[in-house]
C-alpha atoms as a printed R data frame, in Angstrom:
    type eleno elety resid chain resno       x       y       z
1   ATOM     1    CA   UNK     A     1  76.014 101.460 119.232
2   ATOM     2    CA   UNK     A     2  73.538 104.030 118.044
3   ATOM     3    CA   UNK     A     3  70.883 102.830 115.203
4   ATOM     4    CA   UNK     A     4  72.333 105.415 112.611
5   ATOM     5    CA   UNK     A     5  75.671 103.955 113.313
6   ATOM     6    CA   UNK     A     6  74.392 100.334 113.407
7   ATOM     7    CA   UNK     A     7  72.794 101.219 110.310
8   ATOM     8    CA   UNK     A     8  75.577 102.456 108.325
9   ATOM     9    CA   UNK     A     9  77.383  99.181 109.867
10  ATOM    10    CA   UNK     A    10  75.295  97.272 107.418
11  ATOM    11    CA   UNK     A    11  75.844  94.272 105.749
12  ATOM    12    CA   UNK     A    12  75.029  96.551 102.253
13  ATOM    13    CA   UNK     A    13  78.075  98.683 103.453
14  ATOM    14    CA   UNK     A    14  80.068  96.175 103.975
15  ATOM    15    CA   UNK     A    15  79.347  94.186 100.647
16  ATOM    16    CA   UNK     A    16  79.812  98.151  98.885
17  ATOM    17    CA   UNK     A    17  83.579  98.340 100.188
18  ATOM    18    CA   UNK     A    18  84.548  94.970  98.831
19  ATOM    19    CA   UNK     A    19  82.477  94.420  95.401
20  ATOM    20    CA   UNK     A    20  81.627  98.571  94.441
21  ATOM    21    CA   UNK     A    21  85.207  99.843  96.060
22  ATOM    22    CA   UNK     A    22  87.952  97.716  96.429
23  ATOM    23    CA   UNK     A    23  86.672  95.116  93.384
24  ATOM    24    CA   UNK     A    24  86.395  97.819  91.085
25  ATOM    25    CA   UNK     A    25  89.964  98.838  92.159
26  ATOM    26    CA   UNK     A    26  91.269  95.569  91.129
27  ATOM    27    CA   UNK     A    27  89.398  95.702  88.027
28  ATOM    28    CA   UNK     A    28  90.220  98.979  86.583
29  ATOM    29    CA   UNK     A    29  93.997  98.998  88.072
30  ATOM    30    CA   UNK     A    30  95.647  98.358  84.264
31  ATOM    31    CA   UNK     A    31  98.765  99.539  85.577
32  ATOM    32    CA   UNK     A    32 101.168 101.795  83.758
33  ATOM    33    CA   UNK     A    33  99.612 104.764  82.005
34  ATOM    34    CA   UNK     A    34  96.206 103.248  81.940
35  ATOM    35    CA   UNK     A    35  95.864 102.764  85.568
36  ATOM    36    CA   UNK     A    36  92.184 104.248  86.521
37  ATOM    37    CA   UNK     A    37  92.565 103.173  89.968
38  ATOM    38    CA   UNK     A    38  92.525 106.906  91.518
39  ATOM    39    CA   UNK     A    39  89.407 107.749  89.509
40  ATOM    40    CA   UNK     A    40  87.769 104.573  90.181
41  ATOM    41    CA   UNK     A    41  88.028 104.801  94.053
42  ATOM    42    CA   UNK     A    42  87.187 108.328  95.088
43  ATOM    43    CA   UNK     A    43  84.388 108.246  92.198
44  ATOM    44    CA   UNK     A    44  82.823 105.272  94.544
45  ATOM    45    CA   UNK     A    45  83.843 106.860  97.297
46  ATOM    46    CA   UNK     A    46  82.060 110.155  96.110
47  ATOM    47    CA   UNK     A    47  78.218 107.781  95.258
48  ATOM    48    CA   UNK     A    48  78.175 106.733  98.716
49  ATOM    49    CA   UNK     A    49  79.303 110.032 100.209
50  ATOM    50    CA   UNK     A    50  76.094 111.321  98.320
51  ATOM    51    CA   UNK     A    51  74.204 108.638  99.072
52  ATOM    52    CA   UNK     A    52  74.761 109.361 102.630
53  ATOM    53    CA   UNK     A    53  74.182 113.216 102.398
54  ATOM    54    CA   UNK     A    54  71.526 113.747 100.067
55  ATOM    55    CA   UNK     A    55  69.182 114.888 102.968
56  ATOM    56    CA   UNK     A    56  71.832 117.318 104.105
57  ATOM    57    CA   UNK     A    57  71.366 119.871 102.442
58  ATOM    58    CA   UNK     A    58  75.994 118.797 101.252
59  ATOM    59    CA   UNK     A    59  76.683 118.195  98.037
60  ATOM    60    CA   UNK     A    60  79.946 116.670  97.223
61  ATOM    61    CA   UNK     A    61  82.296 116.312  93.925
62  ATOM    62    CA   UNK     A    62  85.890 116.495  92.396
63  ATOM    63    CA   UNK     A    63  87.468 119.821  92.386
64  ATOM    64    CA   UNK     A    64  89.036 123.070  93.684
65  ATOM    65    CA   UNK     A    65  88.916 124.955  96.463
66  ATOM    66    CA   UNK     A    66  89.037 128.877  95.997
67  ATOM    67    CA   UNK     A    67  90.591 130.718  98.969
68  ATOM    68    CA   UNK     A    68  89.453 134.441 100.256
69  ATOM    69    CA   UNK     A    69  91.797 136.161  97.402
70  ATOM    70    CA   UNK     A    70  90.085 134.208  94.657
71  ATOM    71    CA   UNK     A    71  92.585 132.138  94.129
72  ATOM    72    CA   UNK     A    72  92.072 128.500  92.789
73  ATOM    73    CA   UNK     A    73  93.311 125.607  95.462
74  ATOM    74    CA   UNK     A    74  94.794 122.560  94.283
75  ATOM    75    CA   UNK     A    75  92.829 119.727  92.791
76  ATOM    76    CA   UNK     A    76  90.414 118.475  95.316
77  ATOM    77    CA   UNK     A    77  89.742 114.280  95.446
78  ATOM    78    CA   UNK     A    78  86.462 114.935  96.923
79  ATOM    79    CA   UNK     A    79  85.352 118.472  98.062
80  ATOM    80    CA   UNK     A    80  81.662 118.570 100.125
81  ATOM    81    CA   UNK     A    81  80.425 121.457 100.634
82  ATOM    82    CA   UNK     A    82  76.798 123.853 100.704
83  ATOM    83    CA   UNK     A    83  75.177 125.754  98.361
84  ATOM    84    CA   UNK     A    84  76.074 126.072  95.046
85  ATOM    85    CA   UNK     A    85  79.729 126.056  93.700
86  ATOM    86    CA   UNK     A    86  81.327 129.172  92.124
87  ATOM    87    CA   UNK     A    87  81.992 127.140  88.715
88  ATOM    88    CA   UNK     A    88  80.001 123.898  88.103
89  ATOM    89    CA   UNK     A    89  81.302 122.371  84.971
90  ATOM    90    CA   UNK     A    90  80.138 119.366  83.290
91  ATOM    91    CA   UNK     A    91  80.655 119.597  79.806
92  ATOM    92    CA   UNK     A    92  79.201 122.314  77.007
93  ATOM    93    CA   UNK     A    93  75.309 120.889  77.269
94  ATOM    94    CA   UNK     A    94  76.144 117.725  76.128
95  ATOM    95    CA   UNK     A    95  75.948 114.725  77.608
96  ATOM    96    CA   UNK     A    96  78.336 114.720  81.172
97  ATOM    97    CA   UNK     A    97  82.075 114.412  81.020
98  ATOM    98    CA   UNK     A    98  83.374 114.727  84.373
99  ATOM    99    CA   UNK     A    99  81.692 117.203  86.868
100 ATOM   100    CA   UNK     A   100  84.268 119.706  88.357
101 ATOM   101    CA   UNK     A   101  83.123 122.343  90.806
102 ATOM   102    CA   UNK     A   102  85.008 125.212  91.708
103 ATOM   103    CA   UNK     A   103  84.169 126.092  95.728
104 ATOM   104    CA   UNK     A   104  84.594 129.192  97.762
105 ATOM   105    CA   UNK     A   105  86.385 128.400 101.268
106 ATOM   106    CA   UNK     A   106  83.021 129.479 102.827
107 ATOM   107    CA   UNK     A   107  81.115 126.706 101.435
108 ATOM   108    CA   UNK     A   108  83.413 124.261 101.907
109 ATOM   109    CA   UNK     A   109  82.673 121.756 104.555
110 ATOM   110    CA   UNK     A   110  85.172 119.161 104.455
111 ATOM   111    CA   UNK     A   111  88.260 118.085 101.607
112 ATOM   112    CA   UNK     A   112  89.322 114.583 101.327
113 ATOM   113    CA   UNK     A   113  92.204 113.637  99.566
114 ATOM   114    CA   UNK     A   114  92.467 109.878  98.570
115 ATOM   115    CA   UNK     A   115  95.627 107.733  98.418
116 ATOM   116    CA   UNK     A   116  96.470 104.510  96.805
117 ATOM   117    CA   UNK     A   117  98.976 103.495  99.931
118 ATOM   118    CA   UNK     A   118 100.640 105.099 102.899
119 ATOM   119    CA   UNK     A   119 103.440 103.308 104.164
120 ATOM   120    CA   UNK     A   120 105.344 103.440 107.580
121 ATOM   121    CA   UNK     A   121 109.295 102.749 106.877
122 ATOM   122    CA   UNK     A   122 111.788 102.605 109.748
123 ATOM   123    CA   UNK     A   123 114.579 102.732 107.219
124 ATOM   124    CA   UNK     A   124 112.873 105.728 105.063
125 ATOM   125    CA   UNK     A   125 110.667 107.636 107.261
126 ATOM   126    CA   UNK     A   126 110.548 110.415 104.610
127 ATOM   127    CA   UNK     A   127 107.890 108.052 102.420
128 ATOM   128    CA   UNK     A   128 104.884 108.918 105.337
129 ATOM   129    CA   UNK     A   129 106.263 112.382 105.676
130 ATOM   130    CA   UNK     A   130 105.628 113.091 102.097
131 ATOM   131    CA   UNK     A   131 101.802 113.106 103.143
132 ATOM   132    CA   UNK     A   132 102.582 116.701 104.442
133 ATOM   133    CA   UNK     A   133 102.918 118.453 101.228
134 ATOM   134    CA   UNK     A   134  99.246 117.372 100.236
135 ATOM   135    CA   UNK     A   135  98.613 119.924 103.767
136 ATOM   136    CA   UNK     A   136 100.672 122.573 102.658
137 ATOM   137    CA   UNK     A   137  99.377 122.921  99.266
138 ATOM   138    CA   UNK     A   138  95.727 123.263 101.331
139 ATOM   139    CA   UNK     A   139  97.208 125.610 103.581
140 ATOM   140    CA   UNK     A   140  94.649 128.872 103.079
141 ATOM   141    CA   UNK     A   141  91.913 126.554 101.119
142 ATOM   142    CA   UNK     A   142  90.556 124.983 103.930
143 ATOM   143    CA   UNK     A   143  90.219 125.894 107.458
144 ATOM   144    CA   UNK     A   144  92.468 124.183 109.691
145 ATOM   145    CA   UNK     A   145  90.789 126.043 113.001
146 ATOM   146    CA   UNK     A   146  88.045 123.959 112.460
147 ATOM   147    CA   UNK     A   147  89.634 120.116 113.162
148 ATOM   148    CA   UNK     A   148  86.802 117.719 112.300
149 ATOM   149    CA   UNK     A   149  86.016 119.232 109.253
150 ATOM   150    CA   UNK     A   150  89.235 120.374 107.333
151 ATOM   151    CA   UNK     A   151  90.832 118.104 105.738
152 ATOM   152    CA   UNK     A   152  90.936 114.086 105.853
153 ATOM   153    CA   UNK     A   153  93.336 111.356 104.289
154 ATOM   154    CA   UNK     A   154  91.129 107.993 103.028
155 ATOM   155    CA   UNK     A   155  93.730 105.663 101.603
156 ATOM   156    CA   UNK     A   156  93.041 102.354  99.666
157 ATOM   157    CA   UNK     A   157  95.818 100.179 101.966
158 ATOM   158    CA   UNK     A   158  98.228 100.761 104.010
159 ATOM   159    CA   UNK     A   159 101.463  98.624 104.513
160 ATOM   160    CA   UNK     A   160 104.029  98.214 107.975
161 ATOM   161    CA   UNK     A   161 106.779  96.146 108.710
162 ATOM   162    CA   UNK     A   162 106.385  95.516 111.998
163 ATOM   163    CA   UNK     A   163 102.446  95.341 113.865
164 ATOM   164    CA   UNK     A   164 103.025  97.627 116.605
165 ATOM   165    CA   UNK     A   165 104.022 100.826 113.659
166 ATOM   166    CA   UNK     A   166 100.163 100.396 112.544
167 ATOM   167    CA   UNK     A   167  98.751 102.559 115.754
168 ATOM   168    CA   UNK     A   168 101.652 104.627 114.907
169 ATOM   169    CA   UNK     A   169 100.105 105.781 110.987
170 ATOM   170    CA   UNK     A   170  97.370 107.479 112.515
171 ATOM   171    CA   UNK     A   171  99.535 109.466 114.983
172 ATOM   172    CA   UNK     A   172 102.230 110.289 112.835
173 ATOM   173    CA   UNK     A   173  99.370 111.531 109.889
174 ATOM   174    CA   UNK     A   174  96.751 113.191 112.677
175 ATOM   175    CA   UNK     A   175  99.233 114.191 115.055
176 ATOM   176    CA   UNK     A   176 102.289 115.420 113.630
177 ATOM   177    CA   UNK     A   177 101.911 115.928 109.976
178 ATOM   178    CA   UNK     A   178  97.906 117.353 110.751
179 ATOM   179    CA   UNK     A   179  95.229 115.232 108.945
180 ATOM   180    CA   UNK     A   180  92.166 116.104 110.907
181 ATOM   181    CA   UNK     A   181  91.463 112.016 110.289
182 ATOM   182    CA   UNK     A   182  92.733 109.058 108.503
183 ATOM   183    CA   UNK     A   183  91.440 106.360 107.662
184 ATOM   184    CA   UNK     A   184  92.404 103.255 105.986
185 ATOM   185    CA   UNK     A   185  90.301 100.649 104.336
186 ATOM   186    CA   UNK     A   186  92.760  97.680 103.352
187 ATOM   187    CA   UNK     A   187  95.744  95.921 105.661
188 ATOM   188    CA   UNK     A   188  98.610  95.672 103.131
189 ATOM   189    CA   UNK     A   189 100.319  93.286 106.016
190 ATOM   190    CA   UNK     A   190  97.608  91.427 106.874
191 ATOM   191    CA   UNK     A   191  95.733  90.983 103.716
192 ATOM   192    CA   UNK     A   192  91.850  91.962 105.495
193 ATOM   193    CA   UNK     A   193  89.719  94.553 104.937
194 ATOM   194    CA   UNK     A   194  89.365  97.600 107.196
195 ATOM   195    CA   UNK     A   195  85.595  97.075 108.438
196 ATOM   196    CA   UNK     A   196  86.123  99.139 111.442
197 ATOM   197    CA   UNK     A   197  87.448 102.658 109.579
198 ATOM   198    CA   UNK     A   198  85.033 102.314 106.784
199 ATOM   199    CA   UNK     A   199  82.278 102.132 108.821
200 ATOM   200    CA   UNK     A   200  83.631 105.129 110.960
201 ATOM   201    CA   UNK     A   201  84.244 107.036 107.655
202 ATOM   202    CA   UNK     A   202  80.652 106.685 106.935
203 ATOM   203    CA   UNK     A   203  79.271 107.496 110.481
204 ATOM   204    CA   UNK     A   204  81.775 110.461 110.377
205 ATOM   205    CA   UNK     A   205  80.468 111.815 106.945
206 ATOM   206    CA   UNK     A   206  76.486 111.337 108.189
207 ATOM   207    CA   UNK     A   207  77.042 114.095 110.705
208 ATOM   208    CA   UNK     A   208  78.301 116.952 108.901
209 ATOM   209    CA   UNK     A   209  76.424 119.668 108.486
């Protein structure tokens, strides 16, 4: 293992998915209309992203993408990208709202679109093909000829009825429907946190460029 990805592997990283992520999940998850779970996790998703890419010359946010025509994308989870956005909103001078950027395809590194659950259903296999209308609304915002840095799926659990269907999540989203990568950070079936993907999230974001 190398010492960038032993660092990331951390014990800090570790304690930051369960307290920072998934604890603030549970804590802000009021359920009905007042359920801030989505905001909650890709906001702490977003500090350690910039945590991690500070000295990268990235910067990342919540957003849109704007394609070659000038047209505005579909709202972005997380967007990272260089230089500075076309639109960088924040408020009118007062103190910050929410930041939204507004970021040429150029510019745009990688998209990540965030999910509370992806499930694998024998008897409905239309639920996990649903995932591939996030793709086609990117379709022209990011650029799929470029596989590690398109776009990625980073959902909260996921949940299988049967063990052997969890290897086949990641082929079904990477493989057929076109995620560049997915990861998950919580096992739905088996109630345990998803060390391994987080920590490959993290190395995965530390080498963009």
């Amino acid at each position: 293992m190398s010492a960038k990805r032993s660092h990331l592997g951390n014990e800090n990283n570790k304690d930051y998915l369960r307290e920072d992520v998934l604890g603030s999940i549970g804590e802000w998850g009021l359920g009905g209309q007042a359920d801030l779970r989505p905001y909650v996790f890709y906001s702490r998703i977003i500090y350690k992203i910039r945590e991690i890419i500070n000295s990268h010359d990235l910067d990342v946010s919540w957003g849109h993408p704007i394609n070659a025509k000038g047209e505005v994308g579909p709202e972005s989870d997380i967007i990272i990208f260089r230089g500075e956005p076309e639109s960088d909103w924040n408020g009118f001078g007062l103190p910050p709202v929410i930041r939204i950027v507004l970021v040429d395809l150029k510019n745009i590194v990688l998209i990540i679109e965030c999910k509370k659950r992806v499930i694998i259903d024998r008897k409905d296999t239309s639920r996990i093909k649903s995932q591939d209308e996030c793709r086609r609304q990117f379709r022209g915002y990011v650029d799929f000829r470029i596989p590690q840095k398109s776009l990625w799926l980073l959902s909260e659990n996921i949940y299988y009825e049967q063990a052997e269907e969890r290897g086949k999540i990641k082929d079904i989203l990477e493989n057929q429907i076109g995620y560049s990568k997915f990861f998950y950070l919580f096992d739905e079936k088996k109630k345990r946190v998803n060390d391994t993907d987080w920590i490959s999230f993290l190395s995965r974001i530390n080498r963009l460029r």
